[in-house]
C-alpha positions as CSV (number, residue, x, y, z in Angstrom):
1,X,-0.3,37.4,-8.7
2,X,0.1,35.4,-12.0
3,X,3.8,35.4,-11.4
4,X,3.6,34.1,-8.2
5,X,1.5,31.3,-9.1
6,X,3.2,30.2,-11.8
7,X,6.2,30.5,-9.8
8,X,4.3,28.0,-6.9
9,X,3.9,25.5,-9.6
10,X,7.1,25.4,-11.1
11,X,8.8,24.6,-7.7
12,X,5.9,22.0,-6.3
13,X,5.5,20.5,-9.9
14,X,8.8,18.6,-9.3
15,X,7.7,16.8,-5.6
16,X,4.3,16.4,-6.8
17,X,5.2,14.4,-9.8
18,X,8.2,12.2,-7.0
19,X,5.1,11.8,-5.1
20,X,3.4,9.8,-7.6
21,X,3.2,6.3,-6.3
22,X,3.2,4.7,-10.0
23,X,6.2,6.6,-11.9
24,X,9.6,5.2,-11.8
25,X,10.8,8.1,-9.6
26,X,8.7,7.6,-6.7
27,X,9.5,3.8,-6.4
28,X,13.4,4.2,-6.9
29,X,13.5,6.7,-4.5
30,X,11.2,4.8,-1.9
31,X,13.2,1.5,-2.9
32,X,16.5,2.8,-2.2
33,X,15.5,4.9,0.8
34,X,14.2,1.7,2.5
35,X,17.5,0.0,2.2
36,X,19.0,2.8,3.7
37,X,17.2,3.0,6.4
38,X,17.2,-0.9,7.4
39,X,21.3,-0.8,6.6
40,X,21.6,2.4,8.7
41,X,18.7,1.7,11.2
42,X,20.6,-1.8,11.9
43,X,23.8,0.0,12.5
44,X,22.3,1.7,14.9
45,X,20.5,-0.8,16.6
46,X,23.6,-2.8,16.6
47,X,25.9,-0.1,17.9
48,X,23.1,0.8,20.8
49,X,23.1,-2.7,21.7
50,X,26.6,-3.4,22.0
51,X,27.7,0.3,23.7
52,X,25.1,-1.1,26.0
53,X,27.0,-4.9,26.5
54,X,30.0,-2.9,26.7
55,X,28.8,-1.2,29.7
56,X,27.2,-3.9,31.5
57,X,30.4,-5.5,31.2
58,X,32.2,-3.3,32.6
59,X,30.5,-3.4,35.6
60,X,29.8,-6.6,35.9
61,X,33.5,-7.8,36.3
62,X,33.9,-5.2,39.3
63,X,30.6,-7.2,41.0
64,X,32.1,-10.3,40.2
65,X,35.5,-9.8,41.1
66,X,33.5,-8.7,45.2
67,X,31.9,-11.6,44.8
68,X,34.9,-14.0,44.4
69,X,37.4,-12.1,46.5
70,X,35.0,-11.2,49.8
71,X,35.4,-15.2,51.2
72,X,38.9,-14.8,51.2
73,X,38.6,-11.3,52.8
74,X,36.4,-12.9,55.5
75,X,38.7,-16.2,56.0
76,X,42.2,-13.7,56.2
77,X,39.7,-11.8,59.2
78,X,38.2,-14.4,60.6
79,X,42.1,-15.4,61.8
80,X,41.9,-12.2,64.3
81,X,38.5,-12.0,65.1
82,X,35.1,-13.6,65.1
83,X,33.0,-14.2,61.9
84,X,30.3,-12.2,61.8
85,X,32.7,-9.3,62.8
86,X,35.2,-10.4,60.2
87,X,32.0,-10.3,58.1
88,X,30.9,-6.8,58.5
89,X,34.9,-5.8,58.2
90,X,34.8,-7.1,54.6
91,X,32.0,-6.0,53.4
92,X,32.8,-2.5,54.7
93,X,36.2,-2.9,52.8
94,X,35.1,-3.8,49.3
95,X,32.2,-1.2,49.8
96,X,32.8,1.6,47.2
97,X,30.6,4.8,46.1
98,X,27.9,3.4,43.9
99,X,28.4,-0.6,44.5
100,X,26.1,-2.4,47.3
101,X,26.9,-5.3,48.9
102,X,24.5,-7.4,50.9
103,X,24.6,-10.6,52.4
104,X,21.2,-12.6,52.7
105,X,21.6,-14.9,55.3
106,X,18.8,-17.0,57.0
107,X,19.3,-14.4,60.2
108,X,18.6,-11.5,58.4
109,X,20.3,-8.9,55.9
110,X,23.7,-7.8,56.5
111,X,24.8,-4.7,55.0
112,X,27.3,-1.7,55.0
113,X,27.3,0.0,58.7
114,X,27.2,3.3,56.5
115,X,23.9,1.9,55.0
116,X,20.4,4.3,55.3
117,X,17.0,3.7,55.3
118,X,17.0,3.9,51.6
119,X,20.0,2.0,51.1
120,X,18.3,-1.1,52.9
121,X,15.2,-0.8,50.9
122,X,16.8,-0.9,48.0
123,X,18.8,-4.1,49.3
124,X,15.3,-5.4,50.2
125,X,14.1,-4.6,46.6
126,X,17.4,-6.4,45.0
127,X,17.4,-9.8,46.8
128,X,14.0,-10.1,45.8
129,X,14.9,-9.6,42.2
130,X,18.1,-11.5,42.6
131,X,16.4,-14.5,43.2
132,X,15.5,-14.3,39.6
133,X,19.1,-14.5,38.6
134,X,21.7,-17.7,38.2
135,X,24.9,-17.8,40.0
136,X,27.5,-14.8,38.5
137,X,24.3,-13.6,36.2
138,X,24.2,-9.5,36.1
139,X,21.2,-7.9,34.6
140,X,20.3,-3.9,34.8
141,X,17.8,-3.7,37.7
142,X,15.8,-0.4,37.9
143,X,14.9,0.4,41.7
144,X,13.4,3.5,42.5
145,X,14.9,6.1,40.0
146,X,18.2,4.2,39.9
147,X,19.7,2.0,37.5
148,X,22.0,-1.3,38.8
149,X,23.9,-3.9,37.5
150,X,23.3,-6.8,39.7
151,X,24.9,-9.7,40.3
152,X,24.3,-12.6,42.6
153,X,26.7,-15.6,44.4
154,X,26.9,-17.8,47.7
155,X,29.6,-16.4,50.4
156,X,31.5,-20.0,51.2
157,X,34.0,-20.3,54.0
158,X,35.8,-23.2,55.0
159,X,33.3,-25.2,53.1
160,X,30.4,-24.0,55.0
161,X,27.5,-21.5,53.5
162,X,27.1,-18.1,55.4
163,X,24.5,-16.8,52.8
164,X,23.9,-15.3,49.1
165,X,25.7,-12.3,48.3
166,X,24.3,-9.4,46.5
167,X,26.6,-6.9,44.9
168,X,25.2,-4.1,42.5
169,X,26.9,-1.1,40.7
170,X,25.0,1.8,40.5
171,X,25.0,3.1,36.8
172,X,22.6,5.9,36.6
173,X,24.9,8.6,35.5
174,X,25.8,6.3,33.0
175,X,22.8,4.8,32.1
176,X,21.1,8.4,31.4
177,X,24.3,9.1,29.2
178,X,23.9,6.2,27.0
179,X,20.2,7.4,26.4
180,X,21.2,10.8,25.6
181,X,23.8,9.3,23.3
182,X,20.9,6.8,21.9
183,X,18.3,9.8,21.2
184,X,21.1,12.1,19.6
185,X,22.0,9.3,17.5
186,X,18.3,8.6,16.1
187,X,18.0,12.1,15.6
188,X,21.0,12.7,13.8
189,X,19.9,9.0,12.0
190,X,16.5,10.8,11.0
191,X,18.3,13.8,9.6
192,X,20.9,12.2,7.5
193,X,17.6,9.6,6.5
194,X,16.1,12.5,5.4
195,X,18.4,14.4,3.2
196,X,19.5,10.7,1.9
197,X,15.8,10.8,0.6
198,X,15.6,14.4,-0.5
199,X,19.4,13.8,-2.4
200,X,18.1,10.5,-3.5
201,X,14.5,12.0,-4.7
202,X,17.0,14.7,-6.8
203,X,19.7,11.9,-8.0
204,X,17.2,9.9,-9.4
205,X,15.2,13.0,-10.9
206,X,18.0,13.7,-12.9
207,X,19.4,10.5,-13.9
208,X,15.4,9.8,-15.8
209,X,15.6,13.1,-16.8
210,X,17.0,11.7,-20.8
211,X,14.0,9.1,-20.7
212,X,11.5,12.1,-19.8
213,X,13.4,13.5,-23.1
214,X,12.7,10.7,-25.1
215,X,8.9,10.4,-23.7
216,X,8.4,14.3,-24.4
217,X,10.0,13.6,-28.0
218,X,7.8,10.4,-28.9
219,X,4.5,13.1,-28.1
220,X,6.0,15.4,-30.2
221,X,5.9,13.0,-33.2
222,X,3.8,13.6,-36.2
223,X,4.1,13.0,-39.9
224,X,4.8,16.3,-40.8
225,X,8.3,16.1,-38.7
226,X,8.6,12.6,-37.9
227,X,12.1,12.9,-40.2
228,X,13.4,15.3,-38.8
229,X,13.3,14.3,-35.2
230,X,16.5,12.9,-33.2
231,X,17.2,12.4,-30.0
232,X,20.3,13.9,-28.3
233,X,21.4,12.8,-24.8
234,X,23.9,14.4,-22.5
235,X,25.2,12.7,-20.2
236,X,22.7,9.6,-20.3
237,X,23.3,5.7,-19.1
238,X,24.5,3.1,-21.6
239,X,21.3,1.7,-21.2
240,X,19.2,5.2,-22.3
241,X,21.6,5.8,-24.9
242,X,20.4,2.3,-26.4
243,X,16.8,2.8,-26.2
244,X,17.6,6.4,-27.6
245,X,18.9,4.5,-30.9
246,X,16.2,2.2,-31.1
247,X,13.9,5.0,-31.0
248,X,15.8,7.4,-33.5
249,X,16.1,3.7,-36.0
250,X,12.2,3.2,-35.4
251,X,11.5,6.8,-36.3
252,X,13.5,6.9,-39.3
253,X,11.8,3.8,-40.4
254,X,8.5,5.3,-39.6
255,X,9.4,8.3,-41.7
256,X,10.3,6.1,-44.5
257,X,7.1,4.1,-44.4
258,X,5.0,7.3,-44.3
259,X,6.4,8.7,-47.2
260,X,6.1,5.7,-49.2
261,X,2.7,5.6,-47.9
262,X,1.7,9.2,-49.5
263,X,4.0,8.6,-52.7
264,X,2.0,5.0,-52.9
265,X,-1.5,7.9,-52.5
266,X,-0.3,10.0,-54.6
267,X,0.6,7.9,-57.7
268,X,-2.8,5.7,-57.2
269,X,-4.7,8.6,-56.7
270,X,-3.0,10.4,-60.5
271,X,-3.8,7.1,-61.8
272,X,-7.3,6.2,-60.8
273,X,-9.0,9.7,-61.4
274,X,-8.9,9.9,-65.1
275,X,-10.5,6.4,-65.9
276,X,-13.4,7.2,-63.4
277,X,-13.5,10.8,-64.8
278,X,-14.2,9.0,-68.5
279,X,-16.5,6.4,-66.5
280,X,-18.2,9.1,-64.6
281,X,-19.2,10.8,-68.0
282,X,-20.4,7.9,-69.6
283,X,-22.5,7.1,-67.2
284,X,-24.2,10.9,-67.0
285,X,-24.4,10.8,-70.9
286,X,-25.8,7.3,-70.6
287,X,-28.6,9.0,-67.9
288,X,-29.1,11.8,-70.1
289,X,-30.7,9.2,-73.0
290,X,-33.0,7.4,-70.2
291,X,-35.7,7.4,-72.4
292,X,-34.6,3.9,-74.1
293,X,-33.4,2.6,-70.5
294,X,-36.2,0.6,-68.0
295,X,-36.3,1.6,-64.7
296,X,-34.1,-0.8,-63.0
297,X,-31.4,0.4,-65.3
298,X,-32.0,3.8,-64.7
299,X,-31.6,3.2,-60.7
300,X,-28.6,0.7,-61.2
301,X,-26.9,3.9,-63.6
302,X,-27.9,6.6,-60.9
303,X,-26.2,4.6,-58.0
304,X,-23.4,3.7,-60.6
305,X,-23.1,7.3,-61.1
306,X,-22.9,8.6,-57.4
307,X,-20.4,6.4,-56.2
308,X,-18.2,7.1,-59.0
309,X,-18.6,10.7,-58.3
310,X,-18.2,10.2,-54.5
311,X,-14.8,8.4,-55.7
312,X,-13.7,10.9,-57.9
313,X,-14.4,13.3,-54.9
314,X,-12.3,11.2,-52.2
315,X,-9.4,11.1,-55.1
316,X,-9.6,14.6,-55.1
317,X,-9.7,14.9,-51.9
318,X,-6.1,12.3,-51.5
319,X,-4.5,14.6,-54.1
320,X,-5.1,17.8,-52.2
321,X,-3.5,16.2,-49.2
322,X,-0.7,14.7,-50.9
323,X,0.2,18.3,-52.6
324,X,0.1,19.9,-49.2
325,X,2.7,16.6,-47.7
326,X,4.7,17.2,-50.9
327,X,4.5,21.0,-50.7
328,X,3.5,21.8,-53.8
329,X,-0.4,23.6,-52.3
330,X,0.0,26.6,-53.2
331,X,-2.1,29.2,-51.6
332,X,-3.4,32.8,-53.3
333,X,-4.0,34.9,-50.0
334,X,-5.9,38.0,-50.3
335,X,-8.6,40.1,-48.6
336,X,-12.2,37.7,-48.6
337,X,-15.3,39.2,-47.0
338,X,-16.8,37.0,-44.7
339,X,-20.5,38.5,-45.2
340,X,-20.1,37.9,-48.8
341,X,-19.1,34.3,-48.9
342,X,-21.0,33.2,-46.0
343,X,-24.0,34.6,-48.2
344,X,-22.7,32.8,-51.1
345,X,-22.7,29.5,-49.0
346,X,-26.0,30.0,-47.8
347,X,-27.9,30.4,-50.7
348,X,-25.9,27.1,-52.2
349,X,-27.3,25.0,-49.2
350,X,-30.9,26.4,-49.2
351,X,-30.9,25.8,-53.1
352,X,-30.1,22.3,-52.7
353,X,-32.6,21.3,-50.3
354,X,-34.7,22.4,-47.3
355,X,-32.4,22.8,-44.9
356,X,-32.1,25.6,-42.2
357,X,-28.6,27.7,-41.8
358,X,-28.5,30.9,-40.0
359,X,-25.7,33.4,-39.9
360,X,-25.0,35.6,-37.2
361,X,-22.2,37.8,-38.4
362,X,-21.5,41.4,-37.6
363,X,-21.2,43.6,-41.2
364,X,-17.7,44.5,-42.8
365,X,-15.7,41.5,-41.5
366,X,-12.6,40.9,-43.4
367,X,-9.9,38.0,-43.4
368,X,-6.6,37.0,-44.5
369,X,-7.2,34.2,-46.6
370,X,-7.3,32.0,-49.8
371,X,-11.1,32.5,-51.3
372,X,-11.6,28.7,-52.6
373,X,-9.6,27.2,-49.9
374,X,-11.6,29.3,-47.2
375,X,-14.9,28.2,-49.3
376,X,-13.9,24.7,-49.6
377,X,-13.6,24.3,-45.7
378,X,-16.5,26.1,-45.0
379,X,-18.4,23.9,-47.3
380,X,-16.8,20.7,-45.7
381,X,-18.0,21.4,-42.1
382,X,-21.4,22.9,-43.1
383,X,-21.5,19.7,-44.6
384,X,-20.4,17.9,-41.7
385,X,-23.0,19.7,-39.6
386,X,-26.0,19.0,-41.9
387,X,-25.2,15.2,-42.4
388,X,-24.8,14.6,-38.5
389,X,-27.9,16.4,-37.5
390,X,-31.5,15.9,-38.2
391,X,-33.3,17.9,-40.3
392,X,-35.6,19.7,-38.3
393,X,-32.4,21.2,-36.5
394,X,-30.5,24.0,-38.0
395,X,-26.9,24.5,-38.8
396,X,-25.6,28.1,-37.2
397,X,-22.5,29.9,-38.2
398,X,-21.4,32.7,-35.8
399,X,-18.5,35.0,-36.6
400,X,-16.9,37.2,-33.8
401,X,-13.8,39.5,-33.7
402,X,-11.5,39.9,-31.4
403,X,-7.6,40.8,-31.0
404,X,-6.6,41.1,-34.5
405,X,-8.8,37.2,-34.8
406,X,-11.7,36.4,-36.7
407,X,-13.8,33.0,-35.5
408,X,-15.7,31.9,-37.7
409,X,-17.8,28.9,-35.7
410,X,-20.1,26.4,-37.3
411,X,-22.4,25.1,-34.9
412,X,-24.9,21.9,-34.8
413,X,-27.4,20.2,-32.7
414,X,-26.4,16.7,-33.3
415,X,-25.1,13.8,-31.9
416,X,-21.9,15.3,-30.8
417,X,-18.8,13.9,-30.6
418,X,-17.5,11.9,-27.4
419,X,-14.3,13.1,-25.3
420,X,-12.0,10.6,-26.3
421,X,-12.7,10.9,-30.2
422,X,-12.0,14.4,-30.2
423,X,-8.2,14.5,-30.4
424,X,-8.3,12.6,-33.0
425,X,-11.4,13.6,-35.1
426,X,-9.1,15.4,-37.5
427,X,-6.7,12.6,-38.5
428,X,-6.5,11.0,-41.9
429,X,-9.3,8.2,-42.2
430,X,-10.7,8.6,-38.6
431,X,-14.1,7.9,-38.1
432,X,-16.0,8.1,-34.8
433,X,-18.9,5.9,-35.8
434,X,-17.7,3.8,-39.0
435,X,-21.1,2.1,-39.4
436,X,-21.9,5.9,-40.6
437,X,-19.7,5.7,-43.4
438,X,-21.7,4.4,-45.7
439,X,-25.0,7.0,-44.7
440,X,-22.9,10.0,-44.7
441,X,-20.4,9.2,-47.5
442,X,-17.5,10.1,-46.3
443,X,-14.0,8.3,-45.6
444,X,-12.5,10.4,-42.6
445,X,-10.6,12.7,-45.3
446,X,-13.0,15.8,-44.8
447,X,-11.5,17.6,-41.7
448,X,-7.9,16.1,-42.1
449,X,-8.1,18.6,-45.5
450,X,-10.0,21.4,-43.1
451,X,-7.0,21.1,-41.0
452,X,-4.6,21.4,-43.8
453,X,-6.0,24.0,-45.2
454,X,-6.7,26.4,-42.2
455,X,-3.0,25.7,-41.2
456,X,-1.8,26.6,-44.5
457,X,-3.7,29.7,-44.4
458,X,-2.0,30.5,-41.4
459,X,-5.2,29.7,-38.9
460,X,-6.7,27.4,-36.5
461,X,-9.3,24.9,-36.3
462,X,-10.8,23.6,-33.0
463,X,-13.4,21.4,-32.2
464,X,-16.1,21.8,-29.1
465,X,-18.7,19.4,-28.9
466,X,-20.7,17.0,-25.9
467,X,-22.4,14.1,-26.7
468,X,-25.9,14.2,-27.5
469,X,-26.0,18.3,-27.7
470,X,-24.0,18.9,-30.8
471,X,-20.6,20.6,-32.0
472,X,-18.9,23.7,-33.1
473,X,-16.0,23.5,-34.9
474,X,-14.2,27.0,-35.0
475,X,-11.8,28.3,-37.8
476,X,-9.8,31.1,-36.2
477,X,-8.0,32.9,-39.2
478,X,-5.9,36.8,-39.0
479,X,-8.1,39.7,-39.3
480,X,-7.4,41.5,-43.0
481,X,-4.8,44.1,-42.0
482,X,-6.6,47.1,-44.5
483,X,-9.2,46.9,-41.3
484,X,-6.7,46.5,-38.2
């Protein structure tokens, strides 16, 4: 069942994203599909239109050519008999399957002397829409379930008017062929408008597919392979293949930037350290002999004294970091039970102050791991916990096993952390709430190192936390194998 949805999702993944009104694939394919269709759609309205001319015409000259030559039928049979028999003779000549010929005349209607019923109303019905028309005009006239090409003209002989002649081709046949032709045509227009689309929607899919590359790349970047990363492009425009330069030139200069950045760290960290070390312990030795100092200068030394400690700390703390860039962070990985240091922990933060923390730990849990590094991240986000909560609320550290895994979750009641500060909570120097920098004392390095240091170890950190109800951050590391 797994298989099959992932299989669903794979093949719709593709249309849903070219259905996505705002990417580039969507609006190519819609652009160039339009223009298609009003260059092909105008083709066919042009072509319909002038099959149907052509067939008008056609017709129209045969109505014409009655019109013009029935006077000098009637004059050639007016010689050997009277007019209105030479009259009737010639219009019974010219008369023809399909054409009508009638001849309005102040007297009446004069017609075939094969004509029906029906074939006089339908006179009746054309030289009451032939009125409509100018001298020699032909238009299609629909009476009854026929289709006609009419045409009208006066019957002059010897100068004197005998009527208005009426001549129509019946074009039905035709006429229902050329509609036939006309919905074929749309249809097959429709068809090849869609898989113009569908090879359009796929043309264009592929020809972004070297920017999606260079988009998937660009998340991919971090400072740990930021060097390392090129772009290579099969097959890609001139124009990609620029943009695919830039990008490899901006990364390189990136990657140069960043290590100048951690050498710059590194070197200001070595040489910083050791002069606030010597002032660090002048200071304590100065706060050991308070009994010759006032009080003012015994606050001013103890404020002295804590931020050079909580320098000394963030040096240490830039050093560590700069080892693990440099790879020089060496880790001694052994067997550490979990009951025993989270013990160890415990009675370190009830000793140095009031504060509640509660384990919940099943007995004999064992890890793969380096002691003091394992310690030192422990420490960092019990830490964390204790300075972002109040302290009425206590700090809980829950430890579960499962599939070779052991969680080791540190939990608070706190403010929490919002959504869009959490994918970034463990980056170098990243604060949530930097007016808090000062109260907590701390720069942002904290769980960058916990990061560092789980990885190094082989783990995982993760971070769960809502706004107002607190956080758990979670260091997944391999169960010891002597217990597997």
């Amino acid at each position: 069942m797994k298989s099959v949805r992932q299989l669903v999702t794979t093949t719709l993944q593709p249309i849903w994203s070219a259905l996505n009104p705002k990417s580039l694939q969507f609006r190519l394919t819609i652009g160039v599909t339009l223009v298609s269709l009003c260059g092909v759609g105008s083709i066919a309205i042009w072509t319909a239109w002038k099959t149907q001319r052509l067939l008008i015409d056609s017709h129209k000259q045969l109505t014409i050519e009655v019109i013009s030559r029935l006077p000098q039928d009637v004059e050639l049979y007016a010689e050997m008999m009277p007019l209105e028999l030479a009259i009737q003779r010639s219009i019974d000549n010219r008369s023809l399957p399909g054409l009508m010929i009638v001849l309005d005349r102040p007297s009446g209607m004069m017609t075939p002397t094969t004509a029906d019923d029906l074939f006089l109303q339908r006179a009746q019905a054309l030289v009451q829409r032939g009125d409509q028309l100018t001298r020699l005009d032909s238009a299609i006239q629909r009476v009854g379930d026929r289709a006609l090409v009419l045409c009208r003209g006066p019957l002059r002989v010897d100068g004197n008017s005998l009527g208005t002649l009426y001549v129509a081709q019946d074009i039905t046949e035709e006429q229902a062929m050329f509609i036939a032709i006309i919905r074929s045509l749309s249809l097959v227009s429709l068809l090849v408008m869609i898989v113009m689309a569908v090879a359009l929607a796929v043309y264009v899919r592929r020809s972004l597919l070297p920017l999606k590359q260079v988009g998937q790349l660009t998340r991919n970047v971090c400072p740990d392979t930021i060097g390392t990363l090129k772009l290579h492009l099969h097959a890609a425009p001139t124009e990609v293949n620029e943009l695919a330069e830039t990008c490899d030139d901006m990364l390189q200069r990136l990657a140069t930037t960043w290590d100048q950045q951690r050498q710059f760290v590194n070197d200001v960290s070595h040489e910083l350290r050791t002069p606030l070390t010597i002032v660090s312990g002048y200071l304590q030795s100065t706060l050991r002999r308070s009994a010759t100092l006032t009080e003012p200068q015994r606050e001013a030394l103890e404020i002295a004294a804590s931020e050079a400690n909580r320098t000394i700390h963030l040096l240490e703390e830039l050093l560590e970091l700069a080892r693990a860039d440099s790879g020089n962070f060496h880790y001694h990985l052994e067997t550490i039970s979990v009951n025993e240091l989270l013990a160890e922990l415990c009675s370190m933060v009830q000793g140095a102050g009031d504060r509640t923390l509660k384990i919940e730990a099943p007995l004999d849990i064992w890890v793969e791991g380096d002691r003091q590094r394992l310690k030192q991240v422990l420490m960092n986000l019990i830490d964390n916990a204790l300075n972002y909560s109040a302290s009425h609320q206590p700090v809980i550290i829950r430890v579960e096993q499962h599939q070779g895994q052991v969680a080791i979750a540190v939990q608070d009641f706190g403010c929490g952390i919002p959504l869009q500060h959490q994918s970034r909570i463990f980056d170098r120097f990243y604060r949530v709430d930097e007016a808090r920098a000062r109260s907590t004392g701390g720069c942002g390095l904290g769980l960058s190192l916990v990061k560092t240091l789980v990885d190094g170890m082989g783990g995982r950190v993760s971070l769960a936390s809502k706004p107002h109800e607190g956080s758990t951050f979670t260091v997944t590391l391999p169960l010891a194998s002597s217990t597997l």
